[in-house]
N, C-alpha and C positions, 0 to 999 in steps of 0.2 A: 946411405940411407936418405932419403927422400922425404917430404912433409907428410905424403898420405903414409909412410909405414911410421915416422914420429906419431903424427894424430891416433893410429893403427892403437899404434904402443899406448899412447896414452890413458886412449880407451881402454885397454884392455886392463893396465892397470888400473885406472878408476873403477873396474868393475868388481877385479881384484879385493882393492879395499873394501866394497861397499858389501862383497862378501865375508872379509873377514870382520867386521862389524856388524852383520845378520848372525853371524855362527859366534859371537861372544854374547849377545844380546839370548839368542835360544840356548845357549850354555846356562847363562845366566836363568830365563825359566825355567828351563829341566832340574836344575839343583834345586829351587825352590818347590818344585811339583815333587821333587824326592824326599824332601824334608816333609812337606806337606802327607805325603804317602806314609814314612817311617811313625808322626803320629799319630796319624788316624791308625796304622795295625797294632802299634803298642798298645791304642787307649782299647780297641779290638781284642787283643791278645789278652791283655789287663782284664776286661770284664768277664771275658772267656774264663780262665783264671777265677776267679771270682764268684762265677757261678760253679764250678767245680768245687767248689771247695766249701759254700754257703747256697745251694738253691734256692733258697728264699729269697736271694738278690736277686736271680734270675728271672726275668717276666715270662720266658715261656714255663720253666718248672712252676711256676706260683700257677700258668693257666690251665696246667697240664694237672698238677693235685687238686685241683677244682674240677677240673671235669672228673677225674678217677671219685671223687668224694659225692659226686653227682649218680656215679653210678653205682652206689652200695645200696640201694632201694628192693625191693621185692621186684619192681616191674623189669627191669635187669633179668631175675632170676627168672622168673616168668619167659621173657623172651628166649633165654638158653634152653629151658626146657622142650618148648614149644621146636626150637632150631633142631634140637636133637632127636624128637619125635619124626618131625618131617625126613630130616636126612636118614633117620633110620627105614622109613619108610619107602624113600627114593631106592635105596637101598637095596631093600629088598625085591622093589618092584626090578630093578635092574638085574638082579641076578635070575629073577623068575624067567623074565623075557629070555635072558639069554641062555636057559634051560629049555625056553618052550623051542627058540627059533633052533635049536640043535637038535634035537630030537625029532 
């Protein structure tokens, strides 16, 4: 063995270690990003949880019986009326045409 395959060797080992000192260092952040992960889904799962069980705690249930309480008015019923009017209408005219265009 030679200087240049010692030098060779050395390098390759120094790169070695400088490897296996990057791959315990991202070890080391990955564990912690998986910690970090497990309680953000608990405190997730937890209020998930929570709102099942209590909606009232829930912000979308609280925004959601607010609009439904928004819609118990007349002018609500007024629009249904009016939807069904029309669609009955449409309706009709649809079946008419496609009487006329068959005959």
């Amino acid at each position: 063995m030679n200087d240049d395959d010692r030098k060779l060797l050395a390098d390759a080992v120094g790169v070695m270690n400088d490897l296996r000192a990057d791959m315990q260092e991202f070890r080391g952040e990955m564990k912690e990003f998986k910690q970090q992960s497990l309680v953000r889904i608990t405190a997730l799962e937890s209020d998930q949880v929570e709102c099942q069980k209590n909606p009232t705690v829930c912000a979308t249930a609280r925004l959601l019986e607010n609009h439904l309480a928004g819609h118990k008015g007349g002018k609500g019923l007024a629009v249904s009326i009016w939807a069904v009017c029309v669609s009955t209408v449409m309706c009709a005219f649809t079946l008419i045409m496609a009487f006329v265009k068959r005959g």
